[in-house]
C-alpha positions in Angstrom: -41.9 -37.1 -4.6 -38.5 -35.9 -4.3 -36.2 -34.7 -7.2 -32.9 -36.5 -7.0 -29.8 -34.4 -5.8 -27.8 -34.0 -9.4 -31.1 -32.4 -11.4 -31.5 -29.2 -9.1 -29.4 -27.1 -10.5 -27.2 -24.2 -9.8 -26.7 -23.2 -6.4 -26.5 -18.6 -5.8 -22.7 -19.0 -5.2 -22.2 -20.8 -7.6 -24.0 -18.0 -9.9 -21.9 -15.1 -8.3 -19.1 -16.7 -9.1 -19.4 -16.8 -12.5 -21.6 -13.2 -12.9 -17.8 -12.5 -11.0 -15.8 -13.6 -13.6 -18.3 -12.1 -16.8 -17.4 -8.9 -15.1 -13.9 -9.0 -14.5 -12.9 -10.4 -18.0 -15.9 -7.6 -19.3 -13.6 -4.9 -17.3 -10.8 -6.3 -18.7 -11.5 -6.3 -22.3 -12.7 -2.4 -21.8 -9.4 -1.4 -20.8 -7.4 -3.5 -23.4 -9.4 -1.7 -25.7 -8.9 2.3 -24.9 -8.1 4.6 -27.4 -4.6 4.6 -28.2 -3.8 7.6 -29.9 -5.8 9.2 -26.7 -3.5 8.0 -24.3 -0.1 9.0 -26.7 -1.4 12.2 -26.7 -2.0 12.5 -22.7 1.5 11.0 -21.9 3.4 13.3 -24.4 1.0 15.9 -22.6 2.7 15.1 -19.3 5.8 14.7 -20.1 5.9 18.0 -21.6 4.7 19.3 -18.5 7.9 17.8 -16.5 10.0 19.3 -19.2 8.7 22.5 -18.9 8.8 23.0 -15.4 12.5 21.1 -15.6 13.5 24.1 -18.0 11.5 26.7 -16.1 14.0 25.4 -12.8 16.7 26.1 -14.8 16.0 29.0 -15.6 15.6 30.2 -12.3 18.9 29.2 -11.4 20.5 30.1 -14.4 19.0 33.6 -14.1 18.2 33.5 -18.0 15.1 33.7 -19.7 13.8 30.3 -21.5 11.5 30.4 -24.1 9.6 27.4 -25.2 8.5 27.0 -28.7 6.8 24.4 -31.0 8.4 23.2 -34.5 6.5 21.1 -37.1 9.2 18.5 -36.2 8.4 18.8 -32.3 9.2 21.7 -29.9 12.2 23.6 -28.7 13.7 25.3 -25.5 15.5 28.6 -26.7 18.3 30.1 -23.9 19.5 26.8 -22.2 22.9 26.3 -22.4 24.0 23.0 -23.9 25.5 20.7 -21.0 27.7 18.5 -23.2 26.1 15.1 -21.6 23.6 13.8 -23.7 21.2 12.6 -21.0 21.0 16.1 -19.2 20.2 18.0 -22.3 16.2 18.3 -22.9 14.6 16.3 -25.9 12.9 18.0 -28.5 10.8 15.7 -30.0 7.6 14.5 -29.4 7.1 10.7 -28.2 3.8 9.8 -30.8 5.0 11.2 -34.0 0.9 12.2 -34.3 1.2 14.8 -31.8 1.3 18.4 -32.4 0.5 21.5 -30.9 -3.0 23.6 -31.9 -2.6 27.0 -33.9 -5.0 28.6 -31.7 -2.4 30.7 -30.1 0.2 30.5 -32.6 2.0 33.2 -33.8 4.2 33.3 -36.9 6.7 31.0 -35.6 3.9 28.7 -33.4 3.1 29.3 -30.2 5.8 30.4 -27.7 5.8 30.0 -23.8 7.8 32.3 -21.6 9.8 30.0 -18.6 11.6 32.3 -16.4 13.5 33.5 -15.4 11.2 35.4 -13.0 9.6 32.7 -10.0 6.0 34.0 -10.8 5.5 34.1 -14.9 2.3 35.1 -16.8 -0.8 32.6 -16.9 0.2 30.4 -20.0 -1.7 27.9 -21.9 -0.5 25.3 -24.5 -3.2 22.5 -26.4 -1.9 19.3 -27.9 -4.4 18.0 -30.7 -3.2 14.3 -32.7 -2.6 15.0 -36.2 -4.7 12.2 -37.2 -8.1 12.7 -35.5 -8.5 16.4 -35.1 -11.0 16.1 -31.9 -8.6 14.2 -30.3 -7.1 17.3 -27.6 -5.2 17.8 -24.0 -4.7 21.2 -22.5 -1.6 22.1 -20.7 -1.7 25.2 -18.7 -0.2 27.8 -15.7 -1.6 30.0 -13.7 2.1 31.6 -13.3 2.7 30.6 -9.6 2.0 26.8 -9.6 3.6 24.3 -12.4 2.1 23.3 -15.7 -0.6 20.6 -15.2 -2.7 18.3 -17.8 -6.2 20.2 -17.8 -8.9 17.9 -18.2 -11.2 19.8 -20.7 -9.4 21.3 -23.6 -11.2 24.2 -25.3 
């Protein structure tokens, strides 16, 4: 007895296929869903990096010493000159209003990094924490030759 053609059922490619597309819109859906406050605080994380190696440059050319130091509105570079064009001027406010910067090393004014003007400065570190979820954390640090990096554990 044979069974007729349209009751046997699925054929394996036809299976992969769709085990294909449960995983991609499964993949998908994870990364729609990562933790946003997470990800603020990594970007603000590198872009202070950029900024402090941008001032640190400057420094070097400028042959004057640049101090970085955090507010409780954001941060700010002390010893740049003011350019006069509003683009070339670095920001001094954070991009997630959440972000701020961990009282760890803080002194009575927050914690202060030392830029330059020397090409070899001492190892720094600097930790970025959201205001909102306290175990939310990135590490920025320097060994004092190469530039600031995004650490991936922070203390």
């Amino acid at each position: 007895m044979r069974v007729p053609r349209h009751c046997r059922g699925f054929t394996l490619l036809e299976l992969l296929v769709v085990i294909a597309i449960i995983a991609m819109a499964s993949a998908g859906v994870g990364f729609a869903m990562r933790d946003s406050s997470q990800v603020a605080l990594a970007r603000d994380a590198e872009r202070l990096a950029a900024l402090l190696e941008s001032a640190r440059a400057r420094s070097r050319a400028s042959g004057v010493p640049v101090r970085w130091r955090a507010t409780p509105a954001g941060f700010r570079f002390e010893g740049l000159e003011p350019s006069g064009q509003p683009d070339a001027d670095l920001p001094e406010q954070w991009l997630d209003p959440d972000t701020a910067v961990a009282d760890s090393a803080a002194g009575a004014l927050g914690p202060v990094l030392l830029l330059g003007p020397e090409p070899i400065i001492e190892p720094q570190q600097l930790v970025l924490v959201s205001r909102t979820q306290p175990g939310k954390s990135v590490r920025l640090a320097t060994d004092g030759v190469r530039p600031f990096a995004v650490q991936a554990d922070a203390p």
